[in-house]
C-alpha atoms as an extended CHARMM CRD file, in Angstrom:
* protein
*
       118  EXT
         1         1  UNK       CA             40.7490000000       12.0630000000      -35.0300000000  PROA      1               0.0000000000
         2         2  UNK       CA             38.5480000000       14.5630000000      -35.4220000000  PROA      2               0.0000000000
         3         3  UNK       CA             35.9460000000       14.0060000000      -38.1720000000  PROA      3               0.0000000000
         4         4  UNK       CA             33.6000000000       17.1380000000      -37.9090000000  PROA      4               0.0000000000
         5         5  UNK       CA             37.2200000000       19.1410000000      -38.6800000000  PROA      5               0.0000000000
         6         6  UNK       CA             38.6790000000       16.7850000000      -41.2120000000  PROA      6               0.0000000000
         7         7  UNK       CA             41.0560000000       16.4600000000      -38.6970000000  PROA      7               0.0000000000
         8         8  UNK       CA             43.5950000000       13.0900000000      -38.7360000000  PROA      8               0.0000000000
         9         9  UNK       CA             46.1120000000       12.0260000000      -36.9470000000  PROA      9               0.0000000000
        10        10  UNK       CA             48.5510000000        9.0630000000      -35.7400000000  PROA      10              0.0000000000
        11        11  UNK       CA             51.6490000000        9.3040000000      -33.2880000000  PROA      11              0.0000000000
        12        12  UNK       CA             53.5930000000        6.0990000000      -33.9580000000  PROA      12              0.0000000000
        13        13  UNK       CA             57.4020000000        4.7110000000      -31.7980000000  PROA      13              0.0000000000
        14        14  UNK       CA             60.2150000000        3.5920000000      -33.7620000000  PROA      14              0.0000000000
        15        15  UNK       CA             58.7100000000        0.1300000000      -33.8230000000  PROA      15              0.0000000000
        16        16  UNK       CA             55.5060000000        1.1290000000      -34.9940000000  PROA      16              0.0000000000
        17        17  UNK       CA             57.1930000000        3.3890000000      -37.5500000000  PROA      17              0.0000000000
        18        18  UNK       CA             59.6490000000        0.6360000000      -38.4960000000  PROA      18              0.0000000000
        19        19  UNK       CA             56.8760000000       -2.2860000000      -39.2520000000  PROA      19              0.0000000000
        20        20  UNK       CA             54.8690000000        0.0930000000      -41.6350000000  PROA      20              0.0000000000
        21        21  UNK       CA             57.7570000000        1.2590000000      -43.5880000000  PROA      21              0.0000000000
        22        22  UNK       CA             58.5170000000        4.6030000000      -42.5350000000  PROA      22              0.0000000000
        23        23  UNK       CA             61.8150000000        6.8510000000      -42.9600000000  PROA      23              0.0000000000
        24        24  UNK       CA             62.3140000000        9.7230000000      -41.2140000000  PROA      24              0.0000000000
        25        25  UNK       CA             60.1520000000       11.2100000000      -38.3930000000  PROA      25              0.0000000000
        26        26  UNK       CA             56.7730000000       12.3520000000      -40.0640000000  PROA      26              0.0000000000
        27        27  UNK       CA             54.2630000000       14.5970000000      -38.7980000000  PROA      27              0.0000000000
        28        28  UNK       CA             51.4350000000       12.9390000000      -37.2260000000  PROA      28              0.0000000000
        29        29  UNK       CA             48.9250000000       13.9870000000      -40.0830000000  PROA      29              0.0000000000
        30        30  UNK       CA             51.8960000000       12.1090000000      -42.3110000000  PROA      30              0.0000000000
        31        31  UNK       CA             52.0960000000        8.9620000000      -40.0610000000  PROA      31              0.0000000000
        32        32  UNK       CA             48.0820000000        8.8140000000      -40.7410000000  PROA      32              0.0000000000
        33        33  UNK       CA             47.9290000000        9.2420000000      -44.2880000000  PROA      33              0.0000000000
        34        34  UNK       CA             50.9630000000        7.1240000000      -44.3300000000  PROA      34              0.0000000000
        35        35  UNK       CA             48.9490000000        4.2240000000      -42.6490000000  PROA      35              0.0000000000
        36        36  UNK       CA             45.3910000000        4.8510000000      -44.1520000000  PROA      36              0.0000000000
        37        37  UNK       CA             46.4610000000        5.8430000000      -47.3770000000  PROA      37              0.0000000000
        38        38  UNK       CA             48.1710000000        2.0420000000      -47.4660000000  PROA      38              0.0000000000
        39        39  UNK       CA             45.0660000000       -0.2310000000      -46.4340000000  PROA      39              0.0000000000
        40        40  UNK       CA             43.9560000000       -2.0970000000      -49.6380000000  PROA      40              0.0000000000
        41        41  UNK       CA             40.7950000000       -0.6950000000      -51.3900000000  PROA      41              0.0000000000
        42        42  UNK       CA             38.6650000000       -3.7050000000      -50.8970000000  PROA      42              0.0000000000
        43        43  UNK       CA             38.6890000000       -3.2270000000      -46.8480000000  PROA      43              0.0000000000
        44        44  UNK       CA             38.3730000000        0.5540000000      -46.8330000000  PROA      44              0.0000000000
        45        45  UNK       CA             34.8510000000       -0.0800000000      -45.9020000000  PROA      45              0.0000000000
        46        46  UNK       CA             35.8180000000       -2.7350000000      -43.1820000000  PROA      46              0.0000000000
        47        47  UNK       CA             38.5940000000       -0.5180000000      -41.5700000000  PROA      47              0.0000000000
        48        48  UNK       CA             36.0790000000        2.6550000000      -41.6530000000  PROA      48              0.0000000000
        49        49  UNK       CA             33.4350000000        0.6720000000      -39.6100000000  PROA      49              0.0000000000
        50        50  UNK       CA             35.0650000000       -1.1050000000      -37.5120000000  PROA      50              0.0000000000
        51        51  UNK       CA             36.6450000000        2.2120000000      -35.9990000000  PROA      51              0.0000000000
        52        52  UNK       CA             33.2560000000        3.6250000000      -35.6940000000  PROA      52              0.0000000000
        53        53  UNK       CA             31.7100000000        0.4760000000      -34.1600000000  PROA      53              0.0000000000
        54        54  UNK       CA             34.9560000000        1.1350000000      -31.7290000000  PROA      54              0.0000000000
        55        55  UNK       CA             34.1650000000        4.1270000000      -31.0590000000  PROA      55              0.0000000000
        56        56  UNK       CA             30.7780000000        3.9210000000      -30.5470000000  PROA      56              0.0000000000
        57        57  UNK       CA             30.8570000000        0.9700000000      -28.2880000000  PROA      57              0.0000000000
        58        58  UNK       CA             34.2240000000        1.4350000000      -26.2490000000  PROA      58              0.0000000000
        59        59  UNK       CA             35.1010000000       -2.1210000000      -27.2160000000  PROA      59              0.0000000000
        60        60  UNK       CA             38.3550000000       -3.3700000000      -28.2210000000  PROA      60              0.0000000000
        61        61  UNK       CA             38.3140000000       -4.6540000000      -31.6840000000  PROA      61              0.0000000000
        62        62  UNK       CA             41.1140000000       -6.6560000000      -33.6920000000  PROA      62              0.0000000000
        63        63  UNK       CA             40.9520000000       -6.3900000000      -37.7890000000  PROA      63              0.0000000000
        64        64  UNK       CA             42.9210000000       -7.8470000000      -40.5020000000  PROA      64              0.0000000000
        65        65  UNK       CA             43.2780000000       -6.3880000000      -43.7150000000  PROA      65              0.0000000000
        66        66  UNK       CA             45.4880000000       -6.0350000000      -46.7080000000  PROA      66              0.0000000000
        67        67  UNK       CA             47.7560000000       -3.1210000000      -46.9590000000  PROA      67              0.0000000000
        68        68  UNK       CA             50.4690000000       -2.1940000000      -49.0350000000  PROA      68              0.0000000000
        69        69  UNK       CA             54.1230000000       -1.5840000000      -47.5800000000  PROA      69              0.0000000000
        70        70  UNK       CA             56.1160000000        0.7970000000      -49.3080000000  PROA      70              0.0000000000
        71        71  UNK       CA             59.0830000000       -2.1160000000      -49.3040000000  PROA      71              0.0000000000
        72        72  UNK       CA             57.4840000000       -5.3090000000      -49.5720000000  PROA      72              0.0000000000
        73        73  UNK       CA             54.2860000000       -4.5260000000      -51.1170000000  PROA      73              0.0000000000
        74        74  UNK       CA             50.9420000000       -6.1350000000      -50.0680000000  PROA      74              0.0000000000
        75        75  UNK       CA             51.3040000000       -7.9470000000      -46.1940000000  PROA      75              0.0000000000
        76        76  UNK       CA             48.5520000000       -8.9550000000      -44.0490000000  PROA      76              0.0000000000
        77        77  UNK       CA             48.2640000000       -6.8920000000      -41.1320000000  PROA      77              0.0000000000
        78        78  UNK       CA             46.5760000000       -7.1080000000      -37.9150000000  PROA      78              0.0000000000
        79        79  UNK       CA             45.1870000000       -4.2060000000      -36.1480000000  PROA      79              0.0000000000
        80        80  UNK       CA             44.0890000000       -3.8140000000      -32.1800000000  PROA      80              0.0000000000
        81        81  UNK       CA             42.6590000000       -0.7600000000      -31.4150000000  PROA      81              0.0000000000
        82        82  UNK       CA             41.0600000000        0.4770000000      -28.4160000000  PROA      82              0.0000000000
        83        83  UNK       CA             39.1520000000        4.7590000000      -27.4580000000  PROA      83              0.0000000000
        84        84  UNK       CA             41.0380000000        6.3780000000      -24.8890000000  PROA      84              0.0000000000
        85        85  UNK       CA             39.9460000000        9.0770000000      -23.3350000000  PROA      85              0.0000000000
        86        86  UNK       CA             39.4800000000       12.5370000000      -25.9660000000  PROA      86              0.0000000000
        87        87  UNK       CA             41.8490000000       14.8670000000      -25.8640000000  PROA      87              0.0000000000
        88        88  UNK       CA             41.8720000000       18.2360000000      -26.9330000000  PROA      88              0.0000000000
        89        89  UNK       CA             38.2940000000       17.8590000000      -29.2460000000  PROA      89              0.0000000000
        90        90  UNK       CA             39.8230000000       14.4610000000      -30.7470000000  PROA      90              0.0000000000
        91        91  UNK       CA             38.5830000000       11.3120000000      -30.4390000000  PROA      91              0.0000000000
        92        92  UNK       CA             41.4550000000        9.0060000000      -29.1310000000  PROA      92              0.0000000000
        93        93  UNK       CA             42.5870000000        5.6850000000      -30.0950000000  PROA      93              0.0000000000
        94        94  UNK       CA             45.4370000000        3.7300000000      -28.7850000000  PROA      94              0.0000000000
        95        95  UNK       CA             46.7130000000        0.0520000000      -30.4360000000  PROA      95              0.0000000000
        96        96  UNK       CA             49.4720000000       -1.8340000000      -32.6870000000  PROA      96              0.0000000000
        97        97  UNK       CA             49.5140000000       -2.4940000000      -36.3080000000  PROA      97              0.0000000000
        98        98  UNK       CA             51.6480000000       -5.6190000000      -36.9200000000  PROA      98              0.0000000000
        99        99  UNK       CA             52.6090000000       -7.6720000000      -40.4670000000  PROA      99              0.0000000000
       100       100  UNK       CA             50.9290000000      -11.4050000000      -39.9330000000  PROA      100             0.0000000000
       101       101  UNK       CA             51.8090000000      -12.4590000000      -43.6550000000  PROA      101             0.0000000000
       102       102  UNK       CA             55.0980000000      -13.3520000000      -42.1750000000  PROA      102             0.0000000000
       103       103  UNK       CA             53.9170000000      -15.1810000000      -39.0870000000  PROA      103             0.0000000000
       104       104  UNK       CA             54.1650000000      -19.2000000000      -39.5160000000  PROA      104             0.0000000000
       105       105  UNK       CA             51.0270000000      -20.3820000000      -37.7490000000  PROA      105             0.0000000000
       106       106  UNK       CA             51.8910000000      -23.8560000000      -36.1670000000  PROA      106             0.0000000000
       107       107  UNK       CA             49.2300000000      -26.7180000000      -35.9240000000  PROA      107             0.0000000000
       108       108  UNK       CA             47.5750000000      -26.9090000000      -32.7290000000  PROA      108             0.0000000000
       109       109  UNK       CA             46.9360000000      -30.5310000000      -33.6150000000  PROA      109             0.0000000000
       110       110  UNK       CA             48.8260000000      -33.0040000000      -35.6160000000  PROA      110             0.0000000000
       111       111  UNK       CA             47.7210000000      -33.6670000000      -39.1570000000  PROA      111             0.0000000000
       112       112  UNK       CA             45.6120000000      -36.7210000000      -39.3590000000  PROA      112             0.0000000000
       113       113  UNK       CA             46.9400000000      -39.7610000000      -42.3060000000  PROA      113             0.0000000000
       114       114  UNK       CA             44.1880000000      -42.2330000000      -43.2770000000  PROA      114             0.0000000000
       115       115  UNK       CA             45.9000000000      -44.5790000000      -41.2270000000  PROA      115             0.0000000000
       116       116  UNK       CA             45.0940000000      -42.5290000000      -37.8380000000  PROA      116             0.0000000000
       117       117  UNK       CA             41.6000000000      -41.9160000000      -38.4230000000  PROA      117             0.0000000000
       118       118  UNK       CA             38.8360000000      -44.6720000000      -38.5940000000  PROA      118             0.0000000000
């Protein structure tokens, strides 16, 4: 990305494409406004400054949001990003975007009855 130039961009594999809906092969200007275009208007705010505090700090950061899948609508998502080293006048970021909605989360513990607990 390159904010001072309006400048946007994300280069996605066929998985990447796959999980967010994509057909085709789009530009990487698409694949952005694709993906950012998608995230739920109520974590706009979150997404925005979590990639700056990213940025800024050279941390890794993982965010989940809602966003809205061209096929099955609104998923849960979970996004790791992490700066790479600019390229050509753009600040770099490298991660995965995956659907958690569908994940079945397990119990680390058993559930408790009334008869187990004291």
């Amino acid at each position: 990305m390159n904010p001072e130039k309006n400048q946007y961009e994300m280069y996605a594999d066929r998985v990447m494409l796959e999980i967010m809906g994509v057909e085709g092969i789009p530009t990487p200007e698409e694949c952005y406004q694709h993906w950012y275009g998608r995230i739920h208007q109520g974590y706009y705010q979150y997404v925005n400054s979590s990639v700056k505090r990213v940025i800024e700090t050279g941390k890794v950061a993982q965010l989940e949001y809602a966003w809205k899948h061209p096929q099955k609508g609104e998923v849960m998502v979970s996004c790791l990003g992490a700066k790479v080293e600019d390229n050509d006048g753009m600040i770099c970021l490298e991660g995965h975007h995956r659907i958690i909605s569908e994940v079945e989360e397990p119990q680390f513990l058993p559930e408790r009855t009334p008869v187990d607990s004291f």
